[in-house]
C-alpha positions in Angstrom: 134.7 -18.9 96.1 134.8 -17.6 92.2 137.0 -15.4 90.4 134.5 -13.4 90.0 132.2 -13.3 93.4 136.0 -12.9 95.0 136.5 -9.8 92.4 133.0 -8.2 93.4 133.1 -8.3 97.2 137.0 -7.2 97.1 135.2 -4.1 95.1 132.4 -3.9 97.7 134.8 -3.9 100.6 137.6 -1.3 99.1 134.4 1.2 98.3 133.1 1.0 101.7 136.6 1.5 103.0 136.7 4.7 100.7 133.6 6.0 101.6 133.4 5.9 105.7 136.1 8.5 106.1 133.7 11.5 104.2 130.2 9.6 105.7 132.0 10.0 108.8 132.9 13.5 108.2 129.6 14.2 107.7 127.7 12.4 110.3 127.3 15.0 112.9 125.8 17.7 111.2 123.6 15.1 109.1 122.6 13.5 112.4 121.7 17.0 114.1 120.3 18.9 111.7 116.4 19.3 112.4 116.9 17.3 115.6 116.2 18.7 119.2 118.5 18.4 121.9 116.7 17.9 125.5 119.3 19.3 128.6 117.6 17.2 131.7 118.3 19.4 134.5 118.2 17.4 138.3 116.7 20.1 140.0 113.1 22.4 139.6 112.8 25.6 137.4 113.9 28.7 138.5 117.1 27.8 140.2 120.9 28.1 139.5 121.3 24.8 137.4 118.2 25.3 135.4 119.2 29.3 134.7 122.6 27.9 133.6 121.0 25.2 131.3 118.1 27.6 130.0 121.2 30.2 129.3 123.4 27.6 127.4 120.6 27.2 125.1 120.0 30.0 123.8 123.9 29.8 122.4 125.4 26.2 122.2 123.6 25.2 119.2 124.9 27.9 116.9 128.6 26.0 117.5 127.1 22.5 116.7 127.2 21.0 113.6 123.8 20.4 112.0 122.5 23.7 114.4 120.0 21.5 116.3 117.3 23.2 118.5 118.0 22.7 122.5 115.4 22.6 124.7 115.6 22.4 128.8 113.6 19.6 130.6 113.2 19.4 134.5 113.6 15.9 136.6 113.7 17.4 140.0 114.3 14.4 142.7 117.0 12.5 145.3 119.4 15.5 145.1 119.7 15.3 141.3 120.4 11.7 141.4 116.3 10.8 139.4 117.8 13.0 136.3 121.4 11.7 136.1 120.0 7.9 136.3 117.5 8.2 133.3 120.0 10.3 131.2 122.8 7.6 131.6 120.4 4.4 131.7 116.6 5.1 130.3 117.1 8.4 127.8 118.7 7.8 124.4 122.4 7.5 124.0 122.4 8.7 120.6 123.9 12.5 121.2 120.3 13.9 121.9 120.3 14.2 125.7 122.4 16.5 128.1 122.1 15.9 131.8 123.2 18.8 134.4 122.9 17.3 138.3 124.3 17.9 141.5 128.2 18.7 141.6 129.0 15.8 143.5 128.2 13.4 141.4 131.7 12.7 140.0 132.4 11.8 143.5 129.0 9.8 144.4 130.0 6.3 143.7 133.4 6.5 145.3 131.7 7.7 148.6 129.1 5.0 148.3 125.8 7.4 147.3 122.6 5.0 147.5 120.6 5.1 144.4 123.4 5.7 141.7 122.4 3.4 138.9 126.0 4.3 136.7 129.4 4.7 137.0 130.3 8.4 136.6 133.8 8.1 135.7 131.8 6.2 132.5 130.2 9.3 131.8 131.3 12.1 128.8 131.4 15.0 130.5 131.2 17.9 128.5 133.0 20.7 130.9 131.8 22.9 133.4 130.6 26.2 133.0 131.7 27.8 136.3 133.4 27.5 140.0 131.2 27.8 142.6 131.0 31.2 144.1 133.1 30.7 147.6 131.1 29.0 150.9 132.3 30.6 153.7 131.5 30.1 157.5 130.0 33.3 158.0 129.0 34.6 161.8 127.7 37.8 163.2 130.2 40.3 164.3 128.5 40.0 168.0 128.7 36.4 168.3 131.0 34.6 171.4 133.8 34.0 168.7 134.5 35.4 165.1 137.5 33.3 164.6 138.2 29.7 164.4 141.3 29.8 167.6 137.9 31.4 169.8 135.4 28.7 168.1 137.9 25.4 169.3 136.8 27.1 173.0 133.5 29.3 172.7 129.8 27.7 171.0 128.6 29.3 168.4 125.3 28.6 166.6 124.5 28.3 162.7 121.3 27.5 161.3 120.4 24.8 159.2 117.7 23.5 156.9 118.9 19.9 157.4 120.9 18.0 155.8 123.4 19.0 153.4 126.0 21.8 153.1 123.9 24.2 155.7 124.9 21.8 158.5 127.9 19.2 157.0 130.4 21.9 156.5 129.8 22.8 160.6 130.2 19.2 161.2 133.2 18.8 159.1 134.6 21.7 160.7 134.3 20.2 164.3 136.1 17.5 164.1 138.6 18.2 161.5 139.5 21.6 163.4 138.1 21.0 166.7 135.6 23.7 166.9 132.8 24.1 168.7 129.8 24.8 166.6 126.2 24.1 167.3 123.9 23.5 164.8 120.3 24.5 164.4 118.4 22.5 162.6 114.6 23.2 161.1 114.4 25.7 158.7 113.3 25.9 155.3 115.8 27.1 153.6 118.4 30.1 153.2 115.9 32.5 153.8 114.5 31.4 156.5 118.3 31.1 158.2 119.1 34.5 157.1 115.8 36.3 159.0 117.2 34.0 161.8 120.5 35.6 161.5 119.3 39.3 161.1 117.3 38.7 164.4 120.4 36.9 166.1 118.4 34.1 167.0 121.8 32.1 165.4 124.9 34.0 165.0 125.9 32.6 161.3 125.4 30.1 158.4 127.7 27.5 157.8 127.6 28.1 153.4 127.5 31.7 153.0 128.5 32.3 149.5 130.4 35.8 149.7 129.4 37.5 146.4 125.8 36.9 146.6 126.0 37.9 150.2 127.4 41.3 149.0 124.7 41.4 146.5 121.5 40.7 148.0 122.0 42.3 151.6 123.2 45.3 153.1 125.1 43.3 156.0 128.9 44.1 154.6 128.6 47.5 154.7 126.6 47.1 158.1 129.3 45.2 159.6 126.8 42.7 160.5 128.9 39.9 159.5 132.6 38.3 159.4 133.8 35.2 157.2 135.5 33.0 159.5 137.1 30.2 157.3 136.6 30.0 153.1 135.4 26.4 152.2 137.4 25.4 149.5 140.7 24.0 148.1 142.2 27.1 146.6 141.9 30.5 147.6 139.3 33.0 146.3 139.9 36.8 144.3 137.5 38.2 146.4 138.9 41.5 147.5 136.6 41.1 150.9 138.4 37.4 151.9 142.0 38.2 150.9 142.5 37.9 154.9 140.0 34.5 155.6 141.6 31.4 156.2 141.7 28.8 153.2 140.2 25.6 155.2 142.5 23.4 153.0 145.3 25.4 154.7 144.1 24.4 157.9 144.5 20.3 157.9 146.2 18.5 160.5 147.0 15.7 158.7 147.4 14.5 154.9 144.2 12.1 155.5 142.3 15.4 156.7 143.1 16.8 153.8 142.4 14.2 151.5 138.8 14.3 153.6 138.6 18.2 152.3 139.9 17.4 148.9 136.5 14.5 148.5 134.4 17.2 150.2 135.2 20.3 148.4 136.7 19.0 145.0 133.5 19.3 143.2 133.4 22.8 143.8 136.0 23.9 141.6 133.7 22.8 138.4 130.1 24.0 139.1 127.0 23.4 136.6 129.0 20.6 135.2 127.1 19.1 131.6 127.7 15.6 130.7 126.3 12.7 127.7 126.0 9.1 128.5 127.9 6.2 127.9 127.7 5.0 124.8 127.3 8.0 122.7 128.9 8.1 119.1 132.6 9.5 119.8 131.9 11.8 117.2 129.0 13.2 118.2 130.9 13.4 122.0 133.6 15.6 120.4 131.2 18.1 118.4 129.5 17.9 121.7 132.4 18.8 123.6 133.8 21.3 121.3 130.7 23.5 120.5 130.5 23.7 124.6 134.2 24.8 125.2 133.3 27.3 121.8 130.0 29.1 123.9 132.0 29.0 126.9 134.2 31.9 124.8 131.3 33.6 124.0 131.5 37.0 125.0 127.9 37.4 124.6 127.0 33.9 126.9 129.7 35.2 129.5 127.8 38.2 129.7 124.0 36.8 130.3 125.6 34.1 132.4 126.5 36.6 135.3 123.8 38.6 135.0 121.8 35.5 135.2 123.4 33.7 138.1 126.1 36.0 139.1 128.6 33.2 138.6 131.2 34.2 136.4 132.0 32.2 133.4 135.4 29.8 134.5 135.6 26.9 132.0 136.1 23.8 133.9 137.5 21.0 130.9 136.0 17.3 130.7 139.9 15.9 131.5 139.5 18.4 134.5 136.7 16.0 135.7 138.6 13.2 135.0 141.5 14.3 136.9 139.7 14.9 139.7 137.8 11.2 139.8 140.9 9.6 138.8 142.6 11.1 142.2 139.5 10.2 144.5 138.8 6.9 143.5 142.9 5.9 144.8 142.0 7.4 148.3 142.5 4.9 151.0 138.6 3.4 152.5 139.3 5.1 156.2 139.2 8.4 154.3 136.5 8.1 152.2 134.0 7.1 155.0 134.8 9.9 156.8 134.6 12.1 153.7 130.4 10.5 153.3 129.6 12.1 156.2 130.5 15.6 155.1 129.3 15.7 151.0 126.1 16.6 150.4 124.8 17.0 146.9 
């Protein structure tokens, strides 16, 4: 090579060097700016993960460099599972797509979900904007038993639309606590199990999430119904379940637990946001950091519990990763026994 070629690519190479630090810099808002941001959100229109992700939008961008427009786009289908495979295989993995799916889905490959086309623990989560309000086992005041001691003797019956949390969190509670609950199966939702409950055709529903309970019927101040057991890892602020047992309190054994830990885990970061593999780290981070930034909104905070009557609890993406990281060392025996329990 000559002197001088030498001298003119050595030139070439130290400008480049000197440049990609400010083009770098300036990436993120150059890449946004003008450019719409779809959220794909697993479920139809009208429910609690597309209120959340039609909420978001109407703050996050102002915190993202480059302001882009965000728009929210339904992919309803296998329990979320449709969206969260095309956002982390088939959409663009250039910063411009958001995907919100079921809570589970951390956990779904480690419990062996069919249909899961990625590796979540791949996946750059975002954070979570909330916990999910508290599932409790929640039975009539006239049932056989109103405790879990009378239920490991005495049947009572909960209704069910089918598969999933309505009838899993009965199950689990059978044979990890040795009660005996009976589970209706048929109907066609929450609704439809509540009439059933208000008639005392069942005495209870397995899920019954307290505040929304208290919110949308008159059955508290009736005395209609009791919680029995709270369904989750840590206990709840709820004035009206300081005295309901913690289920995670109730294992018999350190593999039971780690059975309720799988099941429940999820829980404690609810409408969880997330960008595929393979997105720009820089754009991950503005990403990341304008979501954390309208999760301190005052004003989002505000709409969000008037709109879902969740309140705002900020869930971090190294939460996530905690969590996965801790599942993914259980031993097998538990986490077969935790796939028959977790529902998305």
């Amino acid at each position: 090579m000559g002197r001088g070629l030498a001298y003119i690519l050595g030139t070439v190479l130290a400008v480049c060097a000197l440049s990609a630090p400010a083009s770098a810099q300036q990436s993120v808002a150059e890449f946004y700016k003008g450019k719409t941001i779809d959220i794909i959100v697993g479920y139809g229109a009208g429910g609690g993960y597309d209120l959340s992700a039609r909420t978001l939008v109407r703050y996050m961008p102002k915190y993202l460099a480059g302001n882009p427009q965000m728009v929210v786009r339904n992919m309803p289908g296998a329990g979320s599972v449709l969206a969260a495979n095309s956002v982390n295989n088939v959409q663009p993995k250039d910063g411009t797509v958001i995907g919100e799916y079921a809570d589970l889905v951390p956990a779904m490959k480690v419990l062996n979900f069919d249909g899961l086309q990625f590796d979540p623990k791949q996946i750059n989560w975002l954070g979570a904007i909330a916990h999910r309000e508290t599932p409790t086992l929640g039975i009539r005041t006239d049932a056989p038993a109103t405790t879990i001691e009378a239920m490991k003797t005495k049947e009572v019956l909960v209704g069910s639309d089918g598969p999933g949390a309505t009838s899993a969190y009965a199950y689990m509670m059978n044979d990890l606590l040795g009660t005996k609950i009976k589970v209706l199966t048929g109907y066609s939702g929450t609704q439809q199990i509540d009439l059933a409950v208000e008639r005392g055709e069942v005495h209870g529903r397995a899920t019954m999430d307290w505040p929304r309970t208290r919110e949308k019927t008159d059955w508290l101040t009736r005395k209609l119904i009791v919680p029995v057991v709270q369904f989750a890892l840590e206990p709840s602020d709820d004035p009206d379940l300081k005295t309901t047992p913690l289920i995670a309190n109730l294992a018999k054994s350190e593999a039971d637990r780690q059975v309720m830990d799988l099941v429940l885990g999820t829980n404690s970061f609810f409408r969880a946001f997330s960008v595929a593999p393979g997105v720009p780290a820089d754009r991950v981070a503005a990403l990341r950091d304008a979501f954390a930034k309208t999760m301190a909104d005052k004003d989002f905070q505000d709409e969000f519990l008037k709109v879902t009557v969740n309140p705002v609890a900020f869930s971090s993406p190294d939460k996530i990763q905690a969590f996965m990281d801790k599942a993914y060392k259980f031993p097998e025996d538990v986490i077969k026994r935790a796939a028959k329990y977790a529902t998305p």
